[in-house]
NUKOL-739795 format. One record per residue (C-alpha): z, x, y; residue in one letter. Coordinates in steps of 0.25 Angstrom, whole numbers, padded with zeros to 4 digits, always signed. Example, Ala and Ser with C-alpha at 12.3 -4.5 7.8 and 13.67 -1.06 7.14 Angstrom:
2
+0031+0049-0018A +0029+0055-0004S 
***
This chain:
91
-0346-0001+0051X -0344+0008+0061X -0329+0011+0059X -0335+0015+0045X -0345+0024+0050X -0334+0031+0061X -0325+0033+0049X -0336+0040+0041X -0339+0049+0053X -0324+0053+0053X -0322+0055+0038X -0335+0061+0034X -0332+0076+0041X -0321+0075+0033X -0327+0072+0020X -0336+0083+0022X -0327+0093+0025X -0321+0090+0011X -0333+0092+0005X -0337+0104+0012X -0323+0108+0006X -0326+0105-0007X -0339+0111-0007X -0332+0124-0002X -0322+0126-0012X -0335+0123-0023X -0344+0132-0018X -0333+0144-0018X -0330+0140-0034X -0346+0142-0035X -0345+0154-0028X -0334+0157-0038X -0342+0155-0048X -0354+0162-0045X -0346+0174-0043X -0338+0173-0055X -0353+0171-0062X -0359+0183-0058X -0346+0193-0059X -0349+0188-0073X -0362+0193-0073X -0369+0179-0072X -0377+0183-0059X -0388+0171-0063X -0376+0160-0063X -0370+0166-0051X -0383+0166-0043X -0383+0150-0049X -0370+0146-0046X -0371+0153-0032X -0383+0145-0030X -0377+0132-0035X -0365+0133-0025X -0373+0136-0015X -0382+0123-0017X -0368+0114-0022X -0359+0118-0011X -0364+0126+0001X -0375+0117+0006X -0364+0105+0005X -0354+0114+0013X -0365+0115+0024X -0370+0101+0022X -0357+0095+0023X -0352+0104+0036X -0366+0100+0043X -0363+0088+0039X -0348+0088+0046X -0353+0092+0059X -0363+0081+0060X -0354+0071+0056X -0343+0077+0066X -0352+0076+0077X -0357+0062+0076X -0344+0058+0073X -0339+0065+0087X -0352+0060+0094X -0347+0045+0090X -0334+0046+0095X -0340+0052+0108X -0349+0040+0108X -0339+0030+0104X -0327+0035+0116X -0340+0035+0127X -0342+0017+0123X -0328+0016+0123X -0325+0023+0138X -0340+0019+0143X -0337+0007+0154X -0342-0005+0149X -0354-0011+0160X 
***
């Protein structure tokens, strides 16, 4: 179980980030989008699909990225904690 839980604290930074990546390259099509809508003369479907990719694609870039630190940290806290058990002397 624990080897489980180690592994998911390594990969999971990972994941993330390719998410985080993936959410980037969407959220510039949107952007895409929205300004291709407007120079059109669509201002209201702009507005819309600016709104939208904010909603569908920044707030899981930020989530992700807080996400990421948190998970980084623990995962260095554990190793710290695991290395001090292992060195500590044994009474």
């Amino acid at each position: 179980m624990r080897d489980r839980d180690n592994h998911q604290l390594e990969t999971s930074p990972r994941n993330t980030l390719s998410a985080d990546k993936s959410h980037m390259v969407l959220a510039i099509l949107g952007a895409g989008a929205a300004f291709c809508a407007a120079a059109i003369g669509g201002i209201g479907w702009a507005l819309l699909r600016l709104f939208s990719n904010l909603a569908a694609n920044v707030w899981p870039i930020l989530l992700q990225r807080s996400t990421r630190v948190r998970l980084t940290s623990l995962a260095e806290r554990q190793s710290r904690g695991e290395s001090r058990a292992r060195t500590r002397p044994s009474t």
